[in-house]
C-alpha positions as CSV (number, residue, x, y, z in Angstrom):
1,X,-45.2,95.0,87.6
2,X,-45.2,98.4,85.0
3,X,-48.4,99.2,83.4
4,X,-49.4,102.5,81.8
5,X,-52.3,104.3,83.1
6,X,-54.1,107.5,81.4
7,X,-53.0,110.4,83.1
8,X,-56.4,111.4,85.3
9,X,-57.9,114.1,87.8
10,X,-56.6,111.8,90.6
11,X,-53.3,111.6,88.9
12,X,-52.3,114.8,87.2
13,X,-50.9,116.7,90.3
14,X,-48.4,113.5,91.0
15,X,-47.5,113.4,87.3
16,X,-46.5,117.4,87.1
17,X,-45.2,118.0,90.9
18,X,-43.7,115.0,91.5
19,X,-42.4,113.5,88.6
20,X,-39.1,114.8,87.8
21,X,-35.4,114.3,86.1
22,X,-32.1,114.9,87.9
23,X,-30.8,118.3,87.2
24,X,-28.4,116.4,84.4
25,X,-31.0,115.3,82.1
26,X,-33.2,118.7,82.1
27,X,-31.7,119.2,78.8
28,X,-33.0,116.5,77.6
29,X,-36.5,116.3,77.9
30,X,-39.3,118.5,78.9
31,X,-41.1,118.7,81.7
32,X,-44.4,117.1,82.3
33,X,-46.1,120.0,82.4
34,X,-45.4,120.9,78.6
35,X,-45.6,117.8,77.5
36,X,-49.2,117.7,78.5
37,X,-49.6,121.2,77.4
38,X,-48.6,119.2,73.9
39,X,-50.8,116.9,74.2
40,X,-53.8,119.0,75.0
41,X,-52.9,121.0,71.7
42,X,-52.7,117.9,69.9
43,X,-55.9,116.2,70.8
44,X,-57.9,119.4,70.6
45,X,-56.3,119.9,67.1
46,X,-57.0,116.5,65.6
47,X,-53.8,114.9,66.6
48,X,-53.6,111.4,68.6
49,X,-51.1,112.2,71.2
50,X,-51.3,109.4,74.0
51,X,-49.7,110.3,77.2
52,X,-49.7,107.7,79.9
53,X,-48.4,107.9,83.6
54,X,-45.7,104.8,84.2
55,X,-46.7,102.7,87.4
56,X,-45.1,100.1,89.5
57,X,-48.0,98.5,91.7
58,X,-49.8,101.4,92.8
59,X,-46.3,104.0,92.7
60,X,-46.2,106.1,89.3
61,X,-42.6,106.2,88.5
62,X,-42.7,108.1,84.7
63,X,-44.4,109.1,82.2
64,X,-44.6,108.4,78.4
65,X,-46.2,109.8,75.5
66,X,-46.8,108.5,71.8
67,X,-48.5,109.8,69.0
68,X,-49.3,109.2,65.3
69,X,-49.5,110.8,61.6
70,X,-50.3,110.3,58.3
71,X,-50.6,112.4,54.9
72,X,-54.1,114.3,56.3
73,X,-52.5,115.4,59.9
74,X,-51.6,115.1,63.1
75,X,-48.2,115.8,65.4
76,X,-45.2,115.2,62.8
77,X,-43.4,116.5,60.2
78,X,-40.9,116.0,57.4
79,X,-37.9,114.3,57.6
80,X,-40.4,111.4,58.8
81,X,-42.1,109.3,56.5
82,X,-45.4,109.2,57.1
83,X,-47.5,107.5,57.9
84,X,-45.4,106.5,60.9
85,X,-46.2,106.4,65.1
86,X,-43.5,108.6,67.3
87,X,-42.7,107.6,71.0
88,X,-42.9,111.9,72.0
89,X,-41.8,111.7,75.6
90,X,-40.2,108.7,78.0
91,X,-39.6,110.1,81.5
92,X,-38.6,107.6,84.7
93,X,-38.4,110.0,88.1
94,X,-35.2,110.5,88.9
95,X,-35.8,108.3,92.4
96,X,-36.9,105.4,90.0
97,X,-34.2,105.2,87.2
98,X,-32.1,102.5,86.5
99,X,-34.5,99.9,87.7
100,X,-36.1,98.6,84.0
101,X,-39.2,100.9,83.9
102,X,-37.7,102.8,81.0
103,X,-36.9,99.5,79.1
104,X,-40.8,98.2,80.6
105,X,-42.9,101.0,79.2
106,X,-41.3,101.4,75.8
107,X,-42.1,97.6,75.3
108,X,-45.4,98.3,76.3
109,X,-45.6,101.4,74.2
110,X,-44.6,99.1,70.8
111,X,-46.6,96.7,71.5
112,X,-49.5,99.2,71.9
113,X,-48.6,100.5,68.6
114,X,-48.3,97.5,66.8
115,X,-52.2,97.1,67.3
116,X,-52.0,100.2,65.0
117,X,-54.4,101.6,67.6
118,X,-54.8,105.0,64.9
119,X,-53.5,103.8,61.5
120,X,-51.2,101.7,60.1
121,X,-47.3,102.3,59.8
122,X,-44.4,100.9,59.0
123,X,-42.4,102.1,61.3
124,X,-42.0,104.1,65.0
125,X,-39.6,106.9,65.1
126,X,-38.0,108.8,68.1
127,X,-35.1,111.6,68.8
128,X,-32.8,112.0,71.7
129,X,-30.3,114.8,72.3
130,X,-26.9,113.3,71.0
131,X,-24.8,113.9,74.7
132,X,-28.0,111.3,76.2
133,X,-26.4,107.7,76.1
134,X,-29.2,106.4,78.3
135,X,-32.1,106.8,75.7
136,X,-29.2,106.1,73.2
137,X,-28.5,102.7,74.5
138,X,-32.4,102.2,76.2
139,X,-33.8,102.7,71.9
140,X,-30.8,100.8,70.8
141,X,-31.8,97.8,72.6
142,X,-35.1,97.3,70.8
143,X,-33.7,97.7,67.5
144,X,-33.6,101.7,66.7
145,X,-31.5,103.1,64.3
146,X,-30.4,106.0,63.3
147,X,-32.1,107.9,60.0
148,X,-28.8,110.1,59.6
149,X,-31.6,112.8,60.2
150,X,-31.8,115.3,62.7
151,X,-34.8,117.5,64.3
152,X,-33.3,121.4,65.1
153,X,-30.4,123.1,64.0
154,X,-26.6,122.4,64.5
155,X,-26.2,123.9,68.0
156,X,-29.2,122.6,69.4
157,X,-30.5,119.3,67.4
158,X,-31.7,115.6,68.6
159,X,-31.0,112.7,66.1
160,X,-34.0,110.8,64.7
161,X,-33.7,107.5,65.1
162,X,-36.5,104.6,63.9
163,X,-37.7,101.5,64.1
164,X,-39.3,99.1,61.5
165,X,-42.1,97.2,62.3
């Protein structure tokens, strides 16, 4: 069974060691490491980023991260509408993917946000680089679409992509 845990003394080293993507997919997300690093600044700043390890039983298989903003603050910028949550980071180990995890923790992760844990929102956006069909297809299947926006510049972008809730 998948739950999302907070990411703790006992499980940092696991989540930044031993957590990682194939060598294919380093393009296409960062590393745990910075994406705590981004969280950090975020909380410390005011922001509401939410990182989580992913766990099956007692293994942690990912990692995830969500965060939230509205017209005073927080992570996000324009082309978003705000106010508006953002699934940051999705992550399965590369000895764990292609087993549902991904698919498990996202639906976890909008559920989570439909609670409007920090605000309300009409909708949850995300980005993936354009060459990743797995997060392409994985978003896809709960009903993401793309905004025709894109975050970066022509050599080097991800498409934005949202979903209405």
């Amino acid at each position: 069974m998948v739950t999302l845990r907070k990411i703790t003394h006992q499980n940092l080293c696991t989540c930044i060691y031993d957590i990682k993507t194939t060598e294919e997919q380093k393009n296409f997300v960062d590393s745990n490491v910075e994406s705590l690093a981004e969280a950090y600044a975020s909380i410390t700043n005011g922001g509401f980023a939410t990182p989580y390890a992913v766990y099956d039983n007692d293994t942690m298989v990912g990692f995830v991260m969500y965060t939230y903003a509205d017209e005073l603050g927080g992570d996000l910028a324009p082309p978003l509408v705000l106010p508006c949550y953002f699934i940051w980071r999705i992550l399965i180990d590369r000895n764990h993917q292609r087993k549902g995890y991904a698919k498990q923790a996202i639906e976890i992760i909008i559920t989570e946000i439909k609670t409007m844990p920090y605000g309300k929102a009409d909708r949850i956006y995300t980005s993936w680089a354009p060459e990743n069909i797995a997060s392409k297809s994985l978003f896809a299947s709960f009903g993401f679409v793309e905004t025709g926006e894109i975050d970066g510049d022509e050599d080097d972008y991800e498409v934005i992509v949202k979903l209405d809730i």
